[in-house]
HTML snippet that shows the backbone in 3Dmol.js (N, CA, C, O; Angstrom):
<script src="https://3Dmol.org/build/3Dmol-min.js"></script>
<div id="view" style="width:600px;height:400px;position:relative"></div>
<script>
const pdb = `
ATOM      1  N   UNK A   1       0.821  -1.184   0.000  1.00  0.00           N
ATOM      2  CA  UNK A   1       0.000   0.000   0.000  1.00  0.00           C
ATOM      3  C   UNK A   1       0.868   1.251   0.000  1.00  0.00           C
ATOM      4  O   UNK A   1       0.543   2.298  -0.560  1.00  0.00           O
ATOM      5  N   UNK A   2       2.264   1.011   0.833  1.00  0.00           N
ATOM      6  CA  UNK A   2       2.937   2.302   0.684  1.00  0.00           C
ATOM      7  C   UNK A   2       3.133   2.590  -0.632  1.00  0.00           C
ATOM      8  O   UNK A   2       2.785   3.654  -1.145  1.00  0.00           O
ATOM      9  N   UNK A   3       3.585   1.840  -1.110  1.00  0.00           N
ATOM     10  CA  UNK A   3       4.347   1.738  -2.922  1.00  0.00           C
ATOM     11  C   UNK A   3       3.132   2.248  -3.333  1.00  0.00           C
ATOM     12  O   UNK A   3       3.335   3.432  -3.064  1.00  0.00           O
ATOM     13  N   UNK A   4       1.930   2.210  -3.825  1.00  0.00           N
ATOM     14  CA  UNK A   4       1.073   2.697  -4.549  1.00  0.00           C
ATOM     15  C   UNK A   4       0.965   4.274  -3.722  1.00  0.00           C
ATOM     16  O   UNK A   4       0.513   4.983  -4.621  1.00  0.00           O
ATOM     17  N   UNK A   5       1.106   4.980  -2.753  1.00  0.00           N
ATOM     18  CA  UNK A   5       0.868   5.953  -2.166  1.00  0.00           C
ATOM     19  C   UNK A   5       2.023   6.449  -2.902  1.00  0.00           C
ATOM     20  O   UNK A   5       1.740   7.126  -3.891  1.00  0.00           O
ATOM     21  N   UNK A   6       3.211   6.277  -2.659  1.00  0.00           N
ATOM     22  CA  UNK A   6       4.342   7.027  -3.041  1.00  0.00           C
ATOM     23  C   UNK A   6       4.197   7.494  -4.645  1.00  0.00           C
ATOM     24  O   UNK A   6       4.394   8.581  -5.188  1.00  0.00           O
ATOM     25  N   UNK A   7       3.732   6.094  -5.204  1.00  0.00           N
ATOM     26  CA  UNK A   7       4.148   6.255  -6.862  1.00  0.00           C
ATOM     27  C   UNK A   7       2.520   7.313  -6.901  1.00  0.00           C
ATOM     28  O   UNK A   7       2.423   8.027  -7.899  1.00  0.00           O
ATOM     29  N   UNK A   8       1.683   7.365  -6.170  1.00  0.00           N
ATOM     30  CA  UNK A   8       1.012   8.658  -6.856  1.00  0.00           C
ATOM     31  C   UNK A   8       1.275   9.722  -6.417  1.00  0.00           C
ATOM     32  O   UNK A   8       0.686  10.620  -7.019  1.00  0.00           O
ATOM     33  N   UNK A   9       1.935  10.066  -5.585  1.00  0.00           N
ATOM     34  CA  UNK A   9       2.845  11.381  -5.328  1.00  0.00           C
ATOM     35  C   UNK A   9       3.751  11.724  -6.011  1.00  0.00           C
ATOM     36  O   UNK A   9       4.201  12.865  -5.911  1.00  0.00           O
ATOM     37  N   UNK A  10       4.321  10.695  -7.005  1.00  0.00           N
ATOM     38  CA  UNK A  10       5.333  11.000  -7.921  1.00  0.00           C
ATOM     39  C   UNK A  10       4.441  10.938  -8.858  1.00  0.00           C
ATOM     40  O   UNK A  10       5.165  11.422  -9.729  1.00  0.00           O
ATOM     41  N   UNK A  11       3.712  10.791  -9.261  1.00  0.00           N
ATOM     42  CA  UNK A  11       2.612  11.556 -10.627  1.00  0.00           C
ATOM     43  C   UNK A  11       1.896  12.565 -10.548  1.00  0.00           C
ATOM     44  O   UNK A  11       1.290  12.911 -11.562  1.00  0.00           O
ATOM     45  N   UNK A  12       1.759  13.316  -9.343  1.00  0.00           N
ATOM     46  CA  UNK A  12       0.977  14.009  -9.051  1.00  0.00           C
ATOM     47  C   UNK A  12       1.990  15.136  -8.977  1.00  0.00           C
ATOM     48  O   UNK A  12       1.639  16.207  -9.471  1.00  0.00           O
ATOM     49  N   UNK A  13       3.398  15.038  -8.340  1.00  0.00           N
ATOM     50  CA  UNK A  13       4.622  15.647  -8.567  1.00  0.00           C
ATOM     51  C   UNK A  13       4.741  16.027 -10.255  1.00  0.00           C
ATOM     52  O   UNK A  13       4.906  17.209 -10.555  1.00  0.00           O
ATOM     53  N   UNK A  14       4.674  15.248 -11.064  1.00  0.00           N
ATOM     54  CA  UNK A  14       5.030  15.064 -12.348  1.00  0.00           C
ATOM     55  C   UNK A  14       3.879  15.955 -13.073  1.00  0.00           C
ATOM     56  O   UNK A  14       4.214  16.938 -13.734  1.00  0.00           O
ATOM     57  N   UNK A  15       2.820  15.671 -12.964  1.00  0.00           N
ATOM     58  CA  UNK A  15       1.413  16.317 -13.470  1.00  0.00           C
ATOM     59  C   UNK A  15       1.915  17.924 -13.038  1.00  0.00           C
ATOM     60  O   UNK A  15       1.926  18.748 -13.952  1.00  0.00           O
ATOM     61  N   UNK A  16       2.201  18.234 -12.077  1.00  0.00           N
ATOM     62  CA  UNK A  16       2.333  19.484 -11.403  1.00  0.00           C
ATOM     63  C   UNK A  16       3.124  20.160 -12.042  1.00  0.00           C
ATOM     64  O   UNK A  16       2.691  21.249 -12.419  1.00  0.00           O
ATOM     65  N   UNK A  17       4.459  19.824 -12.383  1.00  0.00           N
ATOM     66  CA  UNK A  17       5.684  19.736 -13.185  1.00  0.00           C
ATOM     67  C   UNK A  17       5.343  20.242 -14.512  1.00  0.00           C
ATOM     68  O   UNK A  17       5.601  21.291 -15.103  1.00  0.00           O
ATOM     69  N   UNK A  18       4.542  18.957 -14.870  1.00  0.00           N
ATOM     70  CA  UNK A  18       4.182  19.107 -16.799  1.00  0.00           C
ATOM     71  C   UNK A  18       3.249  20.160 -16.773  1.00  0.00           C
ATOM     72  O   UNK A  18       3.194  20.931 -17.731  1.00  0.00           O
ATOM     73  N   UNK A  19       2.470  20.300 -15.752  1.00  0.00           N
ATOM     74  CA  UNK A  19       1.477  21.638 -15.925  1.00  0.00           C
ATOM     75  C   UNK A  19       2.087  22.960 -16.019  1.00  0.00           C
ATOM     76  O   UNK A  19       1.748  23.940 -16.681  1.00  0.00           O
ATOM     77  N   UNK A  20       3.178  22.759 -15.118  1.00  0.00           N
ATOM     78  CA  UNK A  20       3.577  24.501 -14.992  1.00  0.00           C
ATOM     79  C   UNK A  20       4.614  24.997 -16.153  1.00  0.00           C
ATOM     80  O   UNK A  20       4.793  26.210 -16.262  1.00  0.00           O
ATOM     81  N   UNK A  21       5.376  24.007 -17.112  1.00  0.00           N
ATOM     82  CA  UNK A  21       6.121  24.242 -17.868  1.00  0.00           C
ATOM     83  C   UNK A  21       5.376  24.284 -19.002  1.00  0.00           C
ATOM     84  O   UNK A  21       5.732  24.876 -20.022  1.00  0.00           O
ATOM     85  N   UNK A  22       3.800  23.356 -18.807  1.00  0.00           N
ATOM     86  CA  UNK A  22       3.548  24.159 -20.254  1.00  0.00           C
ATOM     87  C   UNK A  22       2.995  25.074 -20.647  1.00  0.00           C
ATOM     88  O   UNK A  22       2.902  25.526 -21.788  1.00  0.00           O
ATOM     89  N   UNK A  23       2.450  25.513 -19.375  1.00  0.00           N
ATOM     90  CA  UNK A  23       1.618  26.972 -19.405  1.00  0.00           C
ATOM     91  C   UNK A  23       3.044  28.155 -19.354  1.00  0.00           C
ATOM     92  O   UNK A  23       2.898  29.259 -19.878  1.00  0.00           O
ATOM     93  N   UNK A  24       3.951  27.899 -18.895  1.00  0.00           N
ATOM     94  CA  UNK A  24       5.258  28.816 -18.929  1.00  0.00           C
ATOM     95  C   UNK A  24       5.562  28.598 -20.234  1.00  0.00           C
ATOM     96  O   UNK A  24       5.234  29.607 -20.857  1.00  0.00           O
ATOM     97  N   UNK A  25       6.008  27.813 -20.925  1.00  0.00           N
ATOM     98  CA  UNK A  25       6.368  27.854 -22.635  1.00  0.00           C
ATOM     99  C   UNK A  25       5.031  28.411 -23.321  1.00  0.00           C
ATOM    100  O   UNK A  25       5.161  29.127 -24.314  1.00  0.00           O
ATOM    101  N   UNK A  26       3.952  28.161 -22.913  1.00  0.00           N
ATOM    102  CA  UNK A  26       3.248  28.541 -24.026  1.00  0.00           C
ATOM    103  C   UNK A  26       2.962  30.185 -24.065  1.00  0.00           C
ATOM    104  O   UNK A  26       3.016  30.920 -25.052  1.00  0.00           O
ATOM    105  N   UNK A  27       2.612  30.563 -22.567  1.00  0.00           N
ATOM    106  CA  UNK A  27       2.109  32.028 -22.650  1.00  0.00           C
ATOM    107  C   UNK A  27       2.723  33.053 -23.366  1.00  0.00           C
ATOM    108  O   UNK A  27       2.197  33.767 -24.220  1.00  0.00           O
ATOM    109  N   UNK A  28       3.844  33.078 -22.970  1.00  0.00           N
ATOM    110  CA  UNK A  28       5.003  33.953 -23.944  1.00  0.00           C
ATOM    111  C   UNK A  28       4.262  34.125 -25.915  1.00  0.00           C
ATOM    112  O   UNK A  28       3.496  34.913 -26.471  1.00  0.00           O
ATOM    113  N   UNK A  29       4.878  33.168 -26.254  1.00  0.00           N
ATOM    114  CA  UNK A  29       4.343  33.329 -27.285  1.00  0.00           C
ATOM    115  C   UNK A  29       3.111  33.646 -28.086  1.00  0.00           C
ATOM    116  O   UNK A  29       2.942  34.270 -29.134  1.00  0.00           O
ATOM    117  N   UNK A  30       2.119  32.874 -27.074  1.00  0.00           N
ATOM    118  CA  UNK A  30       0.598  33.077 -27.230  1.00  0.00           C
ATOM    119  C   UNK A  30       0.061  34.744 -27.396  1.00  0.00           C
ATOM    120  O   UNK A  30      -0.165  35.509 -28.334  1.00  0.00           O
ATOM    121  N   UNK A  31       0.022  34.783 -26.276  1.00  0.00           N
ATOM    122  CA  UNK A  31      -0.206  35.922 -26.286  1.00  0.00           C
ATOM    123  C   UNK A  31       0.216  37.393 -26.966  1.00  0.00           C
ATOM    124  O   UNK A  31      -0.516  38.358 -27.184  1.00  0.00           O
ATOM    125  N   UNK A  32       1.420  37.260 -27.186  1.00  0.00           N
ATOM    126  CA  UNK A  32       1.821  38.011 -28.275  1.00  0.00           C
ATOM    127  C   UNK A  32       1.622  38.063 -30.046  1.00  0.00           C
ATOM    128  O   UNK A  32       1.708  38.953 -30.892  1.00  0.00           O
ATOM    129  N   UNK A  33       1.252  36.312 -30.065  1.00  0.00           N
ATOM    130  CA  UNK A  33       0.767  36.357 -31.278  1.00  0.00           C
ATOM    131  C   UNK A  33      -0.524  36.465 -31.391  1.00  0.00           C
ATOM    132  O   UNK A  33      -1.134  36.817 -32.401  1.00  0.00           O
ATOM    133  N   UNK A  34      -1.020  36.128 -30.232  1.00  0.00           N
ATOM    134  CA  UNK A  34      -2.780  36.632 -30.140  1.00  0.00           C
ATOM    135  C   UNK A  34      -3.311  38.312 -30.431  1.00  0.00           C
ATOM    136  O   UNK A  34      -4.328  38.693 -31.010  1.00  0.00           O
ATOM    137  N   UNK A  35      -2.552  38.868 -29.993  1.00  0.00           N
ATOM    138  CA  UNK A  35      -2.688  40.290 -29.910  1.00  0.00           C
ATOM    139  C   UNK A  35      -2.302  41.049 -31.797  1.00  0.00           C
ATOM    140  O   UNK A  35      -2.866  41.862 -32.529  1.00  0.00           O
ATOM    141  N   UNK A  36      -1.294  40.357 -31.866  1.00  0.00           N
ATOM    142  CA  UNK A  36      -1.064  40.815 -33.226  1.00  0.00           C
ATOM    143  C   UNK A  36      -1.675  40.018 -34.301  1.00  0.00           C
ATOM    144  O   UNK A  36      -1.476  40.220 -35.499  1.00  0.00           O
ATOM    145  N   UNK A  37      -2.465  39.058 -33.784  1.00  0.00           N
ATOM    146  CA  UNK A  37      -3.518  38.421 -34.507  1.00  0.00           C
ATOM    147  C   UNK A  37      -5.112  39.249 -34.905  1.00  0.00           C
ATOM    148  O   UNK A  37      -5.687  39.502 -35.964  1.00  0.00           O
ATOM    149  N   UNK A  38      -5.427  39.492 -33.421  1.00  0.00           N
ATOM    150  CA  UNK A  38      -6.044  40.354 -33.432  1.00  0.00           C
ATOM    151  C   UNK A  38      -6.047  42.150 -33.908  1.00  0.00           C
ATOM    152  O   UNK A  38      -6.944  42.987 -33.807  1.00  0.00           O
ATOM    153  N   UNK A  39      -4.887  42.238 -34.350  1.00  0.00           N
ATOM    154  CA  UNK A  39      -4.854  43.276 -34.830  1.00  0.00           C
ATOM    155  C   UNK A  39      -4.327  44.725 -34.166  1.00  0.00           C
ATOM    156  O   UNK A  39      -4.653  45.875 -34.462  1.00  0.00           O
ATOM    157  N   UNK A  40      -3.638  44.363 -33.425  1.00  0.00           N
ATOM    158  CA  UNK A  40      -2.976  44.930 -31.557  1.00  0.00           C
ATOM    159  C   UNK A  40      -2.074  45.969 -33.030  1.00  0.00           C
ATOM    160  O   UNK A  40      -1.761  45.550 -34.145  1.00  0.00           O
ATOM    161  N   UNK A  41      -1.918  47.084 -32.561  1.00  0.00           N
ATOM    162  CA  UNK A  41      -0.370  47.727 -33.011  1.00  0.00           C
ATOM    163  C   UNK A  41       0.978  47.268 -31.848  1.00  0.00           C
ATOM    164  O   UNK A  41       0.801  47.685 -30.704  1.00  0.00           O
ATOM    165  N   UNK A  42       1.701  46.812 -31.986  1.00  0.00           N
ATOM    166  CA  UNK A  42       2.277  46.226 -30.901  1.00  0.00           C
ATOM    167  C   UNK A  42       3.881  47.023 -30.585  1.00  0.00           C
ATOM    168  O   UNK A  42       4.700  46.254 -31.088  1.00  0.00           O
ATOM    169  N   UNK A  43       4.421  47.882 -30.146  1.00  0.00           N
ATOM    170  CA  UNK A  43       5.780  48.292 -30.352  1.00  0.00           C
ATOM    171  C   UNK A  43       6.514  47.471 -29.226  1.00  0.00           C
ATOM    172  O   UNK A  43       6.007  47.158 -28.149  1.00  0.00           O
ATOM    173  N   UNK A  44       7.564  47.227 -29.573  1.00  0.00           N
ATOM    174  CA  UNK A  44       8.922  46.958 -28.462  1.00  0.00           C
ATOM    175  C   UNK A  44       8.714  46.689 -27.055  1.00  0.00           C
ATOM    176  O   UNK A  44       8.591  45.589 -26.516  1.00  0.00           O
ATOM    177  N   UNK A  45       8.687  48.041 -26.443  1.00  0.00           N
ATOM    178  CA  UNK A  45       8.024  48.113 -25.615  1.00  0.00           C
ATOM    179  C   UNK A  45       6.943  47.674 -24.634  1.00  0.00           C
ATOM    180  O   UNK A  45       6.936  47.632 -23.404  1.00  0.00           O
ATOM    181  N   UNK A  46       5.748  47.262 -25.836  1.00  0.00           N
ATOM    182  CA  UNK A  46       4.598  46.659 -25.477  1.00  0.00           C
ATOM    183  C   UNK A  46       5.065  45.254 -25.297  1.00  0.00           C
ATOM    184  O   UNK A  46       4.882  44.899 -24.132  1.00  0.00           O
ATOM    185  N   UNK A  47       5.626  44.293 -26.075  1.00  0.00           N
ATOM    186  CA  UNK A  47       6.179  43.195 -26.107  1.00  0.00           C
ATOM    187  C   UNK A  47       7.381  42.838 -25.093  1.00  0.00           C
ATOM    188  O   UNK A  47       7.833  41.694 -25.049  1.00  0.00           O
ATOM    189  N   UNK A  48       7.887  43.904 -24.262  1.00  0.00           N
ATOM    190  CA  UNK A  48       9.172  43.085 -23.165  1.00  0.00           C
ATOM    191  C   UNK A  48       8.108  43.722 -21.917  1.00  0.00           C
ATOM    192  O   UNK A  48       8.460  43.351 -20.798  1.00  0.00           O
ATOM    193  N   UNK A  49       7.094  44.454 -21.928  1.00  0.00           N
ATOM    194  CA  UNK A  49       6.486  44.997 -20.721  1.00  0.00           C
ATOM    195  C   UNK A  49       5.430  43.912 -20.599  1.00  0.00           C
ATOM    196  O   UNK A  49       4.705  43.852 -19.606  1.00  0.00           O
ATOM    197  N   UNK A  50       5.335  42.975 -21.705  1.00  0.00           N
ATOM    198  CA  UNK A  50       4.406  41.771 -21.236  1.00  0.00           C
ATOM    199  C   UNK A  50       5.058  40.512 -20.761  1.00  0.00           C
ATOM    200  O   UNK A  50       4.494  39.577 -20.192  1.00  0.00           O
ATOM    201  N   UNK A  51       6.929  40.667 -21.223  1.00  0.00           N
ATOM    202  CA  UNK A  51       7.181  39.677 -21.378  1.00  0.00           C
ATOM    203  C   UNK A  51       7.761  39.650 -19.448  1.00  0.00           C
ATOM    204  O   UNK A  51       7.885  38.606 -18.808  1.00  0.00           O
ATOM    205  N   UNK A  52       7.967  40.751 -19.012  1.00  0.00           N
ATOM    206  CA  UNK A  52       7.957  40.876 -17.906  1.00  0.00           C
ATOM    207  C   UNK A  52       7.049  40.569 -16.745  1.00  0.00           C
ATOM    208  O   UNK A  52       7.201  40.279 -15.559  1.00  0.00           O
ATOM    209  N   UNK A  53       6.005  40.760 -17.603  1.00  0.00           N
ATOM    210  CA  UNK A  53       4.736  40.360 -16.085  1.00  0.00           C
ATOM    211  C   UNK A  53       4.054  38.989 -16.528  1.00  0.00           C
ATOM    212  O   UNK A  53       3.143  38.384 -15.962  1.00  0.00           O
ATOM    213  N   UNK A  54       4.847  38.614 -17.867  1.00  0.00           N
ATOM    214  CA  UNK A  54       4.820  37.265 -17.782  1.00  0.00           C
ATOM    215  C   UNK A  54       5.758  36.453 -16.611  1.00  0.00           C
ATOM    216  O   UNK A  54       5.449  35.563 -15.819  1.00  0.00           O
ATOM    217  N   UNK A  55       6.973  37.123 -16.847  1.00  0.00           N
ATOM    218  CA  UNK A  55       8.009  36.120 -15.859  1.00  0.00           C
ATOM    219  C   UNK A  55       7.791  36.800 -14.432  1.00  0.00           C
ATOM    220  O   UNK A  55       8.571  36.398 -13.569  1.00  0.00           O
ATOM    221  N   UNK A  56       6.722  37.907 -13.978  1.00  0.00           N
ATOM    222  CA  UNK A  56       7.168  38.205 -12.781  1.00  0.00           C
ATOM    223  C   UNK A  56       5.656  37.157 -12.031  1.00  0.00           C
ATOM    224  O   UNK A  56       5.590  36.877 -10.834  1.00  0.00           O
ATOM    225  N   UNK A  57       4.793  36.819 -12.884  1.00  0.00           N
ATOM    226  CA  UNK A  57       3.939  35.615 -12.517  1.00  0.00           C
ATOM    227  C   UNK A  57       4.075  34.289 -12.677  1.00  0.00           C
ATOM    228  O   UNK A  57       3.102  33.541 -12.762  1.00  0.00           O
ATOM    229  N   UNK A  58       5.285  33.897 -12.730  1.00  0.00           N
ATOM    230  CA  UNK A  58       5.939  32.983 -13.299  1.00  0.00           C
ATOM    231  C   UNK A  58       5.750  32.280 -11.544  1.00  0.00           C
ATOM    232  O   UNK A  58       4.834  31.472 -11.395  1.00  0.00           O
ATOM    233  N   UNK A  59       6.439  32.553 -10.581  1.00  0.00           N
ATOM    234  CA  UNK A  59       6.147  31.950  -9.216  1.00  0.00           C
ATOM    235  C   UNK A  59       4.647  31.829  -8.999  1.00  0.00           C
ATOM    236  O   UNK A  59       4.263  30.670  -9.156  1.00  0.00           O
ATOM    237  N   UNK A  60       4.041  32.379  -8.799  1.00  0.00           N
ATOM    238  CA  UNK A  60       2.632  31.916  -8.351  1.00  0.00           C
ATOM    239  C   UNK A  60       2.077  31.117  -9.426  1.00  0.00           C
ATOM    240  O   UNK A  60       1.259  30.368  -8.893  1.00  0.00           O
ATOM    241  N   UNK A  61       2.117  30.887 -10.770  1.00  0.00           N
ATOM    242  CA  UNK A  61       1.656  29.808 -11.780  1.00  0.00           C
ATOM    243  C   UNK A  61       2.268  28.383 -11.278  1.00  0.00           C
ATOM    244  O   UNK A  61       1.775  27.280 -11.512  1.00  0.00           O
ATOM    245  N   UNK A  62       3.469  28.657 -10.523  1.00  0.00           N
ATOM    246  CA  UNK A  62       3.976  27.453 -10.545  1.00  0.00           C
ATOM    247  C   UNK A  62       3.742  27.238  -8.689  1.00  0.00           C
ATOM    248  O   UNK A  62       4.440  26.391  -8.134  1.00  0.00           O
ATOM    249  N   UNK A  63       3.210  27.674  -8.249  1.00  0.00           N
ATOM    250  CA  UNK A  63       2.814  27.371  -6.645  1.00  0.00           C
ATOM    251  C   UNK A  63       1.715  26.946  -6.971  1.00  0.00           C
ATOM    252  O   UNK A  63       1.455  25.780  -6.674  1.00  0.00           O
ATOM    253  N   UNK A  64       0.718  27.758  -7.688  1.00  0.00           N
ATOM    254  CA  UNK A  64      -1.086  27.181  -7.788  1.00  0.00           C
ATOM    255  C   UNK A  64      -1.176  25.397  -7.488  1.00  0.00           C
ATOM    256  O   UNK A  64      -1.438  24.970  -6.364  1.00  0.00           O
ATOM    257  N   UNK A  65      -0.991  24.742  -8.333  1.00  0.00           N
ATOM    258  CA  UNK A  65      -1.070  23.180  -8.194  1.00  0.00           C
ATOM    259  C   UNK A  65      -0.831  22.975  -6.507  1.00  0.00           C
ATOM    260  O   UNK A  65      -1.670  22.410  -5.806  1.00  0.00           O
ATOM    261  N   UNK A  66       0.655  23.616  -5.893  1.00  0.00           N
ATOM    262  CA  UNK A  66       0.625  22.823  -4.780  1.00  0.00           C
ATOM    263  C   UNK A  66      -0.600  23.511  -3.446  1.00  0.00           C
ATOM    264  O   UNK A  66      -1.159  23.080  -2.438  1.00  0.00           O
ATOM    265  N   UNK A  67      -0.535  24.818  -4.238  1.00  0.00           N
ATOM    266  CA  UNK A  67      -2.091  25.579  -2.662  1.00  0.00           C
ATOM    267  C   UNK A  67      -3.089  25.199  -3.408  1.00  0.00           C
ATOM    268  O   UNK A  67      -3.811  26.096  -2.972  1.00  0.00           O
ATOM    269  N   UNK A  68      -3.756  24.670  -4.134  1.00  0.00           N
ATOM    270  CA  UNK A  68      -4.984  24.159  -4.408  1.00  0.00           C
ATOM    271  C   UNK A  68      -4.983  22.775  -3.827  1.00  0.00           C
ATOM    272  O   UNK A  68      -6.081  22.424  -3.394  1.00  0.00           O
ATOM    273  N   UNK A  69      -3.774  21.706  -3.692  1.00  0.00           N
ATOM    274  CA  UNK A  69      -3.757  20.902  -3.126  1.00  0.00           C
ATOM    275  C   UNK A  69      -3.590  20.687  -1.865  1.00  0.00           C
ATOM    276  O   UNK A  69      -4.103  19.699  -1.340  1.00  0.00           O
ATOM    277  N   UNK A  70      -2.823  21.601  -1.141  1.00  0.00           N
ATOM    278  CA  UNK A  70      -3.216  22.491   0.240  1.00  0.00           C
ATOM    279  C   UNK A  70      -4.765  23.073   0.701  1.00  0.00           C
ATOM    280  O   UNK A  70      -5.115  23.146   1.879  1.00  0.00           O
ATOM    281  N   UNK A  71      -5.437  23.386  -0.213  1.00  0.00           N
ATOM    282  CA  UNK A  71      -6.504  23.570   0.383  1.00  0.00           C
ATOM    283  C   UNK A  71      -7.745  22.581   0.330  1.00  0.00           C
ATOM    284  O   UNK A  71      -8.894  22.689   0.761  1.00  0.00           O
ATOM    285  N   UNK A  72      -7.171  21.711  -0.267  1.00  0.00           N
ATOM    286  CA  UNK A  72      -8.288  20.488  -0.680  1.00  0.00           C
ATOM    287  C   UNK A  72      -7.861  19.483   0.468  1.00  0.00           C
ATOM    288  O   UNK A  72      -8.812  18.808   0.863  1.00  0.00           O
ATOM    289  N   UNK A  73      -6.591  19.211   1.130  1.00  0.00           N
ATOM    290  CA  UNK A  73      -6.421  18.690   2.211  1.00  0.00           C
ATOM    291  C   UNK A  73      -6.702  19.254   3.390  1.00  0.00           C
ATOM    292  O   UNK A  73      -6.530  18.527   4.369  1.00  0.00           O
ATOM    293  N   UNK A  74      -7.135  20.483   3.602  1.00  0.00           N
ATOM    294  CA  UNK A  74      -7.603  21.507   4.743  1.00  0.00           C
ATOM    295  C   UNK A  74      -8.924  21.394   4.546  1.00  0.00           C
ATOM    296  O   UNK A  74      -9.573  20.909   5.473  1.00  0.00           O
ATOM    297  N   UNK A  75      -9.485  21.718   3.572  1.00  0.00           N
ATOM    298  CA  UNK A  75     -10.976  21.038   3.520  1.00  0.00           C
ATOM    299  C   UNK A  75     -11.030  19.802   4.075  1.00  0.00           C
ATOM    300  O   UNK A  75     -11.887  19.639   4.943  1.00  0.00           O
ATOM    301  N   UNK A  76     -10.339  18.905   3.793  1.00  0.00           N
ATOM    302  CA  UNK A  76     -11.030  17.233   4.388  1.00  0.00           C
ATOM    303  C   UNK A  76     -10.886  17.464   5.587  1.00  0.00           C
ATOM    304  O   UNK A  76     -11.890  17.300   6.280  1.00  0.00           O
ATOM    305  N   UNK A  77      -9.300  18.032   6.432  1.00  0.00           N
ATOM    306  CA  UNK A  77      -9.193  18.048   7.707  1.00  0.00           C
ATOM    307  C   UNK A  77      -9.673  18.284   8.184  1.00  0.00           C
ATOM    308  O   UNK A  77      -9.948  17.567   9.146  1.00  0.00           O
ATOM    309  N   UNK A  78     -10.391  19.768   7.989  1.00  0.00           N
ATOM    310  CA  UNK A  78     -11.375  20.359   8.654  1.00  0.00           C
ATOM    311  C   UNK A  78     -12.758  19.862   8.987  1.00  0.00           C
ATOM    312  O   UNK A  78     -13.513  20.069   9.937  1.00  0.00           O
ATOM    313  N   UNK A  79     -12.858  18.974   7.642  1.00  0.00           N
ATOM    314  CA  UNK A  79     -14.575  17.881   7.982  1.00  0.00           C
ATOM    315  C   UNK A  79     -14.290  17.220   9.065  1.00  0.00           C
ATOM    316  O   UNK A  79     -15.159  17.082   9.926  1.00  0.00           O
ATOM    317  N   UNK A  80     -13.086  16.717   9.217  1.00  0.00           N
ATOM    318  CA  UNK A  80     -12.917  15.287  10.203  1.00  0.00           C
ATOM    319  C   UNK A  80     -12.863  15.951  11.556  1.00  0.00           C
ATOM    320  O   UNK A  80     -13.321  15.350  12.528  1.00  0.00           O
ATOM    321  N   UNK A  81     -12.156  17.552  11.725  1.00  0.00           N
ATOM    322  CA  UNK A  81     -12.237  17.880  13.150  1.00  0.00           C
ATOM    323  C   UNK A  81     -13.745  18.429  13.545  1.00  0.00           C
ATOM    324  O   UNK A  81     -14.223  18.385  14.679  1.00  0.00           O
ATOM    325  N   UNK A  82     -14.427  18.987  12.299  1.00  0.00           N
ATOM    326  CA  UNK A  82     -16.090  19.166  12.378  1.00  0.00           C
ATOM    327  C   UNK A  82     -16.609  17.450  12.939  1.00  0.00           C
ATOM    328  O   UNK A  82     -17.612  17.289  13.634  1.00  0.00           O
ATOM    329  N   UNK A  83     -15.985  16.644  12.617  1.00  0.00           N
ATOM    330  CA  UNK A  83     -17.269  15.781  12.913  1.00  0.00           C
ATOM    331  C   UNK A  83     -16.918  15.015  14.137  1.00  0.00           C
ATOM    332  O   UNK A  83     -17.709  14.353  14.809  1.00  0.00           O
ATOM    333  N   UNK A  84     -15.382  15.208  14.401  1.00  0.00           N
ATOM    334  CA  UNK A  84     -15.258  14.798  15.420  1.00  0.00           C
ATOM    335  C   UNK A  84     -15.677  15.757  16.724  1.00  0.00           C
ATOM    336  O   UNK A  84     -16.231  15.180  17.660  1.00  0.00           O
ATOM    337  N   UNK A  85     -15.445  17.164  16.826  1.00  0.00           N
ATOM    338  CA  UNK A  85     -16.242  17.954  17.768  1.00  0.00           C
ATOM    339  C   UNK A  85     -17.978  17.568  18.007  1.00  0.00           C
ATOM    340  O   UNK A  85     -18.532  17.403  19.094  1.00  0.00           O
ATOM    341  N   UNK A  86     -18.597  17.492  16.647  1.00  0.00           N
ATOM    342  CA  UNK A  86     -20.150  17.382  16.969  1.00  0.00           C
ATOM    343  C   UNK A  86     -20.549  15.694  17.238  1.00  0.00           C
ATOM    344  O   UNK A  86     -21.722  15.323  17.275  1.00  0.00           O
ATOM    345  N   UNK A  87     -19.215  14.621  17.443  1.00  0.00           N
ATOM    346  CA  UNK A  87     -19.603  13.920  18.141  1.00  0.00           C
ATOM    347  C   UNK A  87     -20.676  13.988  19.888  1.00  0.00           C
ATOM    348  O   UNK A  87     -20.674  15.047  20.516  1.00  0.00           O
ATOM    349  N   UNK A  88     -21.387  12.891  20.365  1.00  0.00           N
ATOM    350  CA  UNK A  88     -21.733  13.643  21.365  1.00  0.00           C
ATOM    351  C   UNK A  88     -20.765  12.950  23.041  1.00  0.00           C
ATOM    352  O   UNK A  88     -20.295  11.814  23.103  1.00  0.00           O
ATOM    353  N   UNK A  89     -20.704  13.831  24.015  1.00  0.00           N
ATOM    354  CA  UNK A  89     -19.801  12.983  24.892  1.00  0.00           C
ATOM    355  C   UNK A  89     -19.998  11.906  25.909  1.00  0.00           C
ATOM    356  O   UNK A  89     -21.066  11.965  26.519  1.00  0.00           O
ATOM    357  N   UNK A  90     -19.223  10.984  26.198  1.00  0.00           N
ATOM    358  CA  UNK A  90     -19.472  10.042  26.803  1.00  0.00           C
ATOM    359  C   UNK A  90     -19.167   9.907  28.014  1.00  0.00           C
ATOM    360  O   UNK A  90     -19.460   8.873  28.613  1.00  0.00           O
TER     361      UNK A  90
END
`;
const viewer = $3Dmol.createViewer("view");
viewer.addModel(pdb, "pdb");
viewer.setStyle({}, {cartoon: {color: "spectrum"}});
viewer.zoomTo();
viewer.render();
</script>
């Protein structure tokens, strides 16, 4: 049972991983070609002042996975100390 616990922490590690690198490779480009897709006038400027608050959100894109999984384990905890308080006493 441990072995199956571990090896999904190492996919869930991995998923986390593959998520944040591909939303980091892709945005860059996306978005810049989105804009000049759409028809954006785009100067210099406009293009390193995005490419900046691309990389300065670059940490919290790549934390999200683990505090959403932080808060989904605080949710359960929190049921179990809810239900253990409204037990009644003996």
């Amino acid at each position: 049972m441990e072995e199956s616990m571990r090896y999904s922490g190492e996919i869930k590690g991995w998923t986390g991983h593959v998520f944040h690198h591909t939303i980091d490779r892709i945005m860059r480009p996306l978005i810049i070609s989105m804009a000049m897709y759409f028809g954006m006038n785009i100067s210099m400027s406009d293009v390193f002042t995005t490419l900046w608050c691309i990389d300065w959100l670059h940490w919290p894109i790549h934390m999200l996975p683990g505090f959403m999984d932080n808060i989904r384990r605080t949710k359960r905890q929190m049921k179990r100390m809810q239900s253990f308080f409204l037990l009644d006493e003996v």
